[in-house]
N, C-alpha and C positions, 0 to 999 in steps of 0.2 A: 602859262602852259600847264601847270599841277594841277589845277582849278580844273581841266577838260578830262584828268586822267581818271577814268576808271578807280573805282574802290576793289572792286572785284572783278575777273572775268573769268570764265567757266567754258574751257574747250573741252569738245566733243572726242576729238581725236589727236593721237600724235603723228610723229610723220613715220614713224618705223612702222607701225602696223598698217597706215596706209600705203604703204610700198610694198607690204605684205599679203595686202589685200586685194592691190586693182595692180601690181607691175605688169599681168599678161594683157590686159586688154590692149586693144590694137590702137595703134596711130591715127590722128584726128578721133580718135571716140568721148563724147560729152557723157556721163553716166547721169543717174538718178538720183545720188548720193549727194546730201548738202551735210558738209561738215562743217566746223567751227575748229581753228586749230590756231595756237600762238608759239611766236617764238622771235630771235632776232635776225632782223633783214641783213645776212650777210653778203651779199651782193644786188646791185637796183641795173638796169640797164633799160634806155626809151628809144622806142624807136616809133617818131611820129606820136600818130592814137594812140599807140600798143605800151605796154612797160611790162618789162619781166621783171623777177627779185627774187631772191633766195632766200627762205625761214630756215632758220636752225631750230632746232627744239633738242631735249634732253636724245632725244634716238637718233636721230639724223637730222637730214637737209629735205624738202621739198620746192617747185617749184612754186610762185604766184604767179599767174595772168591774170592782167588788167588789162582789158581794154576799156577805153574811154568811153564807152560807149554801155558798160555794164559799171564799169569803179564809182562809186561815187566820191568827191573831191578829189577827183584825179591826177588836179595839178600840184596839190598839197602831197598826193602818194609819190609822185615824181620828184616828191623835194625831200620824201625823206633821208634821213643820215644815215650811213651806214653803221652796224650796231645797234641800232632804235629798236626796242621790243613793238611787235604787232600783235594785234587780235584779227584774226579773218573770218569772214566764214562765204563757205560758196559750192562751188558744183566741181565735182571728183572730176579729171578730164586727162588726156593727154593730147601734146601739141602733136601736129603734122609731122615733126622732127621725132619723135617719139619719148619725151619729158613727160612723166606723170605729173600734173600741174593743177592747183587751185585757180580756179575762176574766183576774181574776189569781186564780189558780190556786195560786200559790205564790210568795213575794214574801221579801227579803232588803235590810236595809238598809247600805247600801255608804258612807256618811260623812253624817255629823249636820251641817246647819247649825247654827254657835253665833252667828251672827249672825244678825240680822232680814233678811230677804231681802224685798229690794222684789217688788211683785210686777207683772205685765203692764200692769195700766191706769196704774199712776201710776209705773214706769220710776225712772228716775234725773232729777232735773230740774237737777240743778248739774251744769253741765260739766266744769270743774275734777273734781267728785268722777268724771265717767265715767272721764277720761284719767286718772287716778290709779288709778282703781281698775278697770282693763279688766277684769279677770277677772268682775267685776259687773257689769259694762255688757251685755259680750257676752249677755248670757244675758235683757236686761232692756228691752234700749235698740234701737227698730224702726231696721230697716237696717243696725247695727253688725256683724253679725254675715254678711249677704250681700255687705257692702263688705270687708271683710278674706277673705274667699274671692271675688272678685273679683281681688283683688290676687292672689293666689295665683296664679289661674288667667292672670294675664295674666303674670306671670315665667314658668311652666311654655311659654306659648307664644312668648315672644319665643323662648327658648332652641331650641325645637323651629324655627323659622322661621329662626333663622340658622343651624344644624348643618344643616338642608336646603338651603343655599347655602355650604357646606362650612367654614365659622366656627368655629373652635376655641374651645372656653372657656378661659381661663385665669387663675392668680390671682395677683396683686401684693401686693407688702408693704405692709401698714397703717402700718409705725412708719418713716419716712423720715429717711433724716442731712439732706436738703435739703427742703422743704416744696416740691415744685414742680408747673408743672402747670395754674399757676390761679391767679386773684387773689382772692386772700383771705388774711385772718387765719387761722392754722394753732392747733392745741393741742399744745403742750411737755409734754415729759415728760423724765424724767430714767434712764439704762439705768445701773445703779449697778455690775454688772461691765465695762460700756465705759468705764465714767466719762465718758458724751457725754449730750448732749442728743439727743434722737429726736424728731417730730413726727410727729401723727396724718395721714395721707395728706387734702389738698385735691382732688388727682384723681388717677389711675392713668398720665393718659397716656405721661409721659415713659419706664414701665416699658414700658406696652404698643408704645409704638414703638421701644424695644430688640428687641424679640420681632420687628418686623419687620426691621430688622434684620439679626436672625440666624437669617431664612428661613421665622419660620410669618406667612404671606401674606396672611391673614383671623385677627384675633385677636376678641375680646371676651370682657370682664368684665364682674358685673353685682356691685355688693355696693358697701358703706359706705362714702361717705368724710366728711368730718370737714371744718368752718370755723368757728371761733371768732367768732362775727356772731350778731347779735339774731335772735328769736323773734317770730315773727307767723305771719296765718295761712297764709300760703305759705314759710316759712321752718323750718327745724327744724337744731341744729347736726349731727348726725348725719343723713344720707340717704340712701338708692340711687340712686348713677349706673347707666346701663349706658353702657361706653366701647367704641366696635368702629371696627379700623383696616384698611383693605383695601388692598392692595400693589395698584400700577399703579390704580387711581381716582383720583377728584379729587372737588371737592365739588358735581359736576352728577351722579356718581353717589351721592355721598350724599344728595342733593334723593332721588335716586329710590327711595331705601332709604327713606327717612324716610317719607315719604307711603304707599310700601307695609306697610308695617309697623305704620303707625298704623290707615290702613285698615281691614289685616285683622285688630288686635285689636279696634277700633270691632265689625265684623262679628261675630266670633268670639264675643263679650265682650253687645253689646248689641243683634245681629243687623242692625244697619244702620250707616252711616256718617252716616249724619243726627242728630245728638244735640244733647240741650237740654242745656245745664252752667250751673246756678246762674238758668234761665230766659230764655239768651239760647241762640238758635239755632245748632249749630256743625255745618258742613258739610266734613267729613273725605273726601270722595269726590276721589280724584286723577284730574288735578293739580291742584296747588293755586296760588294766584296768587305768582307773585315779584314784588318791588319793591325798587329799592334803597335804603339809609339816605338818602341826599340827595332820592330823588324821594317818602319818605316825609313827610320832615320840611315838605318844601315845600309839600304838600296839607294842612299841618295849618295851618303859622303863614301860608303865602303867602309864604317867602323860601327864595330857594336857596344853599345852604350848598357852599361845594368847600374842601377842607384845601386848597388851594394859594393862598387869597386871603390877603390880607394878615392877620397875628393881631387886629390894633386893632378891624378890622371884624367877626371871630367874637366876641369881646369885647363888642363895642354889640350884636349878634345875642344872647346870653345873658343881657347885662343886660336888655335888653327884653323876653325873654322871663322875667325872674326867677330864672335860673340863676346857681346858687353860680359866681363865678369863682375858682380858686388859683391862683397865683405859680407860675409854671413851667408851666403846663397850654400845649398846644402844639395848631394846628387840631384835629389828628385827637381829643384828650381832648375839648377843648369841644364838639365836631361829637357826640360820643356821649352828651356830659350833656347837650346841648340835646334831642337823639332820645331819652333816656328822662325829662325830664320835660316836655316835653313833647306824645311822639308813640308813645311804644309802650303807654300803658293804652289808649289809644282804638283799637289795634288789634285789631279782631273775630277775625277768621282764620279759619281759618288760612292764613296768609303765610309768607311764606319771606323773611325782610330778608338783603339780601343785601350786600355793597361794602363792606365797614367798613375806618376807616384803621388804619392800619400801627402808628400809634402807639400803640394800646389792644389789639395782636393779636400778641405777641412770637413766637407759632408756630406763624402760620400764613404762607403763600408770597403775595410779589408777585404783585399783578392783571397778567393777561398783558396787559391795555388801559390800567387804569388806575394814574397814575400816585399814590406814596402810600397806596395801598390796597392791601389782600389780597382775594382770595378766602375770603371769611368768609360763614357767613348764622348768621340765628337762625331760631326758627320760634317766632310768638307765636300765642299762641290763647287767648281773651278777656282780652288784656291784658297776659298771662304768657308769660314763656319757658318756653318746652318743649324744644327740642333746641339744640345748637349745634353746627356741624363747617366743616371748613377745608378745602385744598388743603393741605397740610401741609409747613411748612418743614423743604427737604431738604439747604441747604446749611449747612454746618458754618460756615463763615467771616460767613457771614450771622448763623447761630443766635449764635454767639459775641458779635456785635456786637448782637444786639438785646438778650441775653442783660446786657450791657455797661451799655447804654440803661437797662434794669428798675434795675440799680443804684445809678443817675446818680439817677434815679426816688427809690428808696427812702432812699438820702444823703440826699434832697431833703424827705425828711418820708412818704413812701406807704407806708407799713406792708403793704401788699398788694401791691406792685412784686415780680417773682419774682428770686429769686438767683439768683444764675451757678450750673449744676450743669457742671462741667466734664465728667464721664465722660459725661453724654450727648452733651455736644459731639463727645467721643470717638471717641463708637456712632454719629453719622453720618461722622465721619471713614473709615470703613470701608463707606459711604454704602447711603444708606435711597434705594431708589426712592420714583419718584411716588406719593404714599400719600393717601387722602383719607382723614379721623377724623370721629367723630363721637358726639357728648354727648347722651345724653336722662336727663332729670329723671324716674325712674320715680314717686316720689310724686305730680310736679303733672302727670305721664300718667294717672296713676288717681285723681287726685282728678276730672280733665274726663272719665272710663268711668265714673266709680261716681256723677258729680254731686251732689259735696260740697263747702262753700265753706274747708274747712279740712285744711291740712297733717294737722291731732292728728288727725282723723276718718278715716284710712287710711296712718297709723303707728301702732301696736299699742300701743308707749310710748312717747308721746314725750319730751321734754325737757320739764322742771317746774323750779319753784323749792323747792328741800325744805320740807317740810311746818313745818318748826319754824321757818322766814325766814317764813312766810306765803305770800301765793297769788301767784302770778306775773301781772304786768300783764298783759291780754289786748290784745290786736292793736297790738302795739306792735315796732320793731323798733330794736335797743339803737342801731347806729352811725346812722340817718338812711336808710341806702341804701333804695331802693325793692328792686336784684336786687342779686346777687354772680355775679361773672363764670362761666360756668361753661364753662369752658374745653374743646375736643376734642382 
């Protein structure tokens, strides 16, 4: 069979722009036009002389007509398997029924299914088996295939939207001597000519604000990074951040970045800012409302919360509300475990939470007002974080001592507390201007553009349990956390 198959073949056209191009012409009309087009025969059906069949190709579906009478080895086309890639080429047409339809003329078969290939009515109906086996899916499974060219299309535009506000791209190291960056669990690995340990990058930032730094003014990355934490459906250990740092802003121009940006891929992406995500109403049109963590949490439970009250009182404030408390947890932690279980799923959005304490934010900068707190916000939309950026801390002596704190932190038992990275201490020592930074989650961005309720549904592959442990728990997340920090 390999021995017949084509080394190359070379199609003319696809089927999206042939349906773009000949859909008006009328019923029974034969045109002019001899194409050449390939893809897989998703459906065959014979009737007598005649055989119909359905090509898929990367844009769409077109029809094939063969009759017996133009196909050549006809009864060989009648046998083939569903799934089997074709080559065709033949004359633009549409049936009497009114199907835009290839005449096949001449026809080559380009790779045999050996497997059963599902076919369009009955898809794939085990999940597990889509995400394992994407390569099946796409071809089988309604919307899989427009959700991952969605994604596409909305990286291709972020990028295009920040190099038109003069944002360099740039790229950071994946394997880190210090895990920093972000609270979380890192993945180890071992560099066998350093004889060190490396970890898989938690976030870019502390590289990306070197760059600023040492003079490029507007940075951003978009690409992988890596946290050692449970799987659920908004979780995946591998993700896409995009991180971008702007020299001289703060974080009332990152509000304005954020909202614009999401806007005009809203627009771009689904032609309106109005969007349903999972069947709740999401209204993306800026601006969007601000609130702070204290005036959030007070509209939910009816108490107000300030890191400068006594600890005993945030304490009976968490117990009542059913929050875990731990031994050394100080206002500003409690003040944040009580806002996410109790008050950020109920947040609709999109919002911009704004004030968080100083103790859960090692770098980002003192509230110019408020005492205890940074300049921090998140931005939730149906319940989830979607972005996160700061005013960004630009003293070295500060950074150092918070730096210090994460330590005292991790001594203490917090396995996601960040270590001291002294060479960035360094890299402000030779000082970073006023910088505003800024995190956005591109999966749970296009999971709320494509209105999908799951992380695996627009990640290509995601993260599984190998086939031979068995099936991985579904919506389950391994440490308890609802989010992991995701730090700018």
């Amino acid at each position: 069979m390999s021995e017949s198959i084509p080394y190359r073949f070379e199609p003319t056209h696809h089927a999206g722009e042939l349906h773009e191009a000949h859909d008006d012409i009328e019923a029974g009309t034969e045109t002019d036009t001899v194409v050449t087009v390939a893809g897989r025969l998703m459906l065959r059906r014979v009737q007598g002389k005649l055989a119909f069949g359905t090509m898929q190709d990367q844009t769409g579906r077109i029809q094939l007509f063969a009759p017996v009478s133009t196909t050549p080895r006809f009864s060989e086309f009648t046998s083939l398997t569903i799934g089997d890639w074709v080559g065709v080429t033949g004359v633009v047409m549409k049936t009497r029924k009114g199907e835009l339809s290839i005449r096949v003329d001449e026809w080559v078969l380009l790779a045999h299914s050996e497997r059963q290939f599902p076919d369009k009515w009955h898809g794939m109906t085990d999940p597990e088996a889509r995400y394992r086996q994407r390569y099946v899916d796409l071809w089988v499974s309604d919307g899989a295939r427009s959700a991952f060219l969605l994604r596409s299309r909305a990286l291709s535009l972020i990028r295009r939207w920040l190099e038109d506000r003069q944002f360099i791209e740039v790229e950071t190291p994946l394997l880190n001597v210090i895990p920093g960056g972000g609270h979380a669990r890192p993945f180890v690995t071992h560099h066998n000519a350093l004889d060190t340990d490396l970890y898989l990058r938690i976030a870019p930032e502390l590289f990306l604000k070197r760059l600023v730094v040492g003079g490029f003014e507007r940075v951003f990355e978009m690409g992988r990074t890596f946290r050692n934490e449970g799987i659920d459906r908004v979780h995946n250990p591998e993700f896409t951040m995009l991180e971008l740092y702007q020299a001289y802003g703060d974080v009332n121009d990152m509000m304005a970045i954020t909202e614009e940006l999401i806007g005009y891929l809203a627009t771009e992406l689904r032609g309106t800012t109005k969007l349903t995500w999972q069947g709740q109403e999401v209204d993306l049109t800026p601006p969007w409302r601000r609130a702070s963590m204290a005036d959030l949490i007070e509209e939910r439970i009816g108490v107000r919360i300030d890191v400068r009250m006594p600890i005993d009182d945030v304490r009976h404030i968490a117990f009542d509300q059913g929050v875990k408390v731990e031994q050394g947890w100080g206002q500003g932690k409690l003040m944040l475990e009580i806002y996410e279980k109790t008050t950020e799923s109920s947040l609709q959005g999109p919002v911009f939470v704004t004030d968080y304490p100083k103790e859960v934010s090692p770098l980002a900068r003192d509230h110019r007002e408020l005492p205890d707190m940074v300049e921090r916000f998140e931005v939730i939309v149906g319940g989830r974080e979607i972005a996160n950026a700061f005013s960004e801390l630009t003293d070295p002596k500060e950074q150092k001592a918070r730096f210090d704190g994460q330590l005292r932190a991790r001594a203490a038992g917090d396995d996601e507390a960040m270590p001291v990275d002294d060479d960035y201490v360094r890299a402000l020592e030779y000082g970073l201007p006023p910088t505003g930074g800024l995190g956005i989650g591109i999966d749970r961005l296009v999971m709320m553009l494509a209105d999908v309720a799951s992380i695996r549904d627009i990640v290509l592959f995601p993260t599984l349990r190998p086939e031979s442990a068995g099936r991985a728990p579904s919506g389950t997340h391994a440490d308890g956390d609802d989010e992991a920090d995701d730090e700018a």
